[in-house]
Steps between C-alpha positions, in 0.01 A plus 500: 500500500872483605557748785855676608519681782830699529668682738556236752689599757472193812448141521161570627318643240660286292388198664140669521510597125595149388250324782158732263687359198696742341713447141779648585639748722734807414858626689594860430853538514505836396651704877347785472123339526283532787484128391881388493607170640845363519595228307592283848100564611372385155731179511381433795123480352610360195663202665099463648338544210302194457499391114314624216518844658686776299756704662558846220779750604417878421814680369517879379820602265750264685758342442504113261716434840318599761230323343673187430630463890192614617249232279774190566482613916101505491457237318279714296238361163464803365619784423347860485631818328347792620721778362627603124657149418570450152389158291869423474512559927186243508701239294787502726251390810570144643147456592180586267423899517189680585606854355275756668377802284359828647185588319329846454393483111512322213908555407569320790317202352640478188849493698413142573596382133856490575507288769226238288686135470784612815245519851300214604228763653464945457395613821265850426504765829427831507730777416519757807810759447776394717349182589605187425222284598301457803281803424182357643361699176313331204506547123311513183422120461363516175881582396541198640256310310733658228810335605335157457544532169868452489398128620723522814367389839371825662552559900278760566652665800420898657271576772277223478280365849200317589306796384623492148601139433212373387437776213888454373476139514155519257607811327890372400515124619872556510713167546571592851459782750786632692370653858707697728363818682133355455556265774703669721473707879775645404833472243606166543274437740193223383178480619321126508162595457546735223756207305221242635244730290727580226558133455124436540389710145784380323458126534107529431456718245 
C-alpha cells in the first residue's frame, strides 16, 4: 500500500517519515494553513530527499505562476490541486496532477468524469464548509468505493489514523492513503510512534 503523508513542515519528520518507509510526502503551500511551509524550507528537504521518494505540492486556487516557480524551486514530483481547478487548469501542470475533490455525496463523485484521461491520481477528502482540507474528519467510504469506477487511481484521504486504517484499507483498498492530522501532536507537528504504527498496518495488510 503506497503511503503519503502530507503536511510536512521540517526536515525532521521528514527524515523520520521516509526512515518507516513512506511513498511520498506532501508540502502545503497554501499560507493560510496551520500546515504552510515556505518554498525555501521545502527545497531544503527536497534537495535531501533520497530517491524513489515523492515530493507532491498542495495548491488551492493559485496562480499557473506561483505554481510553476514554486514546483521548479522544490524540486517537486507531483503536483496536488486541492481547490476548484478546472481539467483545462490540470493540463497546464508541468508535473503529473493529483486533483483533490471534497466529498459529501454522490454528485461529488460523478464530478470526477471530467478530469478522467487529464490527472495521474483523484485524491477523495471530506467536505467540511469552509475547509479546505485537513479536517481530521472522515467520509462515507462506500462513495468512495463508487469513485473506483471511473478507473482512476483513488487516494483516499480525510481523517483517517491507526484506529481506522485498517477497516479503509479492507473496506476501499484505495491506491494510496494520504495521512496528515492522523499522525500528528499537533498541525504540522508529527508524531513517530503514531507514523511508526500507521506505517506498520499499511505495509502488512
Amino acid at each position: 500500500m503506497n503511503i503519503k503523508i502530507c503536511g510536512i513542515t521540517n526536515i525532521e519528520d521528514a527524515q523520520n517519515a521516509i526512515s518507516l518507509g513512506v511513498n511520498a510526502i506532501g508540502f502545503i503551500f497554501v499560507k493560510d494553513s496551520p500546515r504552510y511551509i515556505t518554498p525555501e524550507t521545502a527545497e531544503e528537504i527536497s534537495m535531501n530527499l533520497p530517491p524513489f521518494i515523492q515530493s507532491v505540492g498542495v495548491f488551492l486556487d493559485q496562480s499557473i505562476e506561483e505554481i510553476n516557480a514554486i514546483t521548479t524551486q522544490c524540486r517537486l514530483d507531483i503536483i496536488q490541486l486541492h481547490g476548484s481547478e478546472s481539467p483545462g487548469f490540470c493540463l497546464k501542470m508541468p508535473r503529473k496532477v493529483i486533483k483533490a475533490i471534497k466529498v459529501s455525496d454522490i454528485e461529488d463523485i460523478i464530478g470526477i468524469a471530467k478530469y478522467q484521461g487529464i490527472v495521474s491520481a483523484i485524491l477523495l477528502d471530506t467536505k467540511v464548509m469552509h475547509r479546505d482540507g485537513g479536517t481530521g474528519k472522515t467520509f462515507d467510504w462506500g462513495l468512495a468505493l463508487k469513485a473506483k469506477d471511473f478507473d482512476i487511481p483513488i487516494i483516499l484521504a480525510g481523517g483517517i489514523n491507526i484506529t481506522n486504517l485498517q477497516k479503509a484499507l479492507t473496506l476501499v483498498n484505495p491506491y494510496a492513503i494520504d495521512i496528515s492530522t492522523g499522525v500528528e501532536n499537533s498541525p504540522g507537528k508529527k508524531d513517530y510512534n503514531k507514523m511508526e504504527e500507521v506505517l506498520h498496518i499499511a505495509k502488512n495488510i
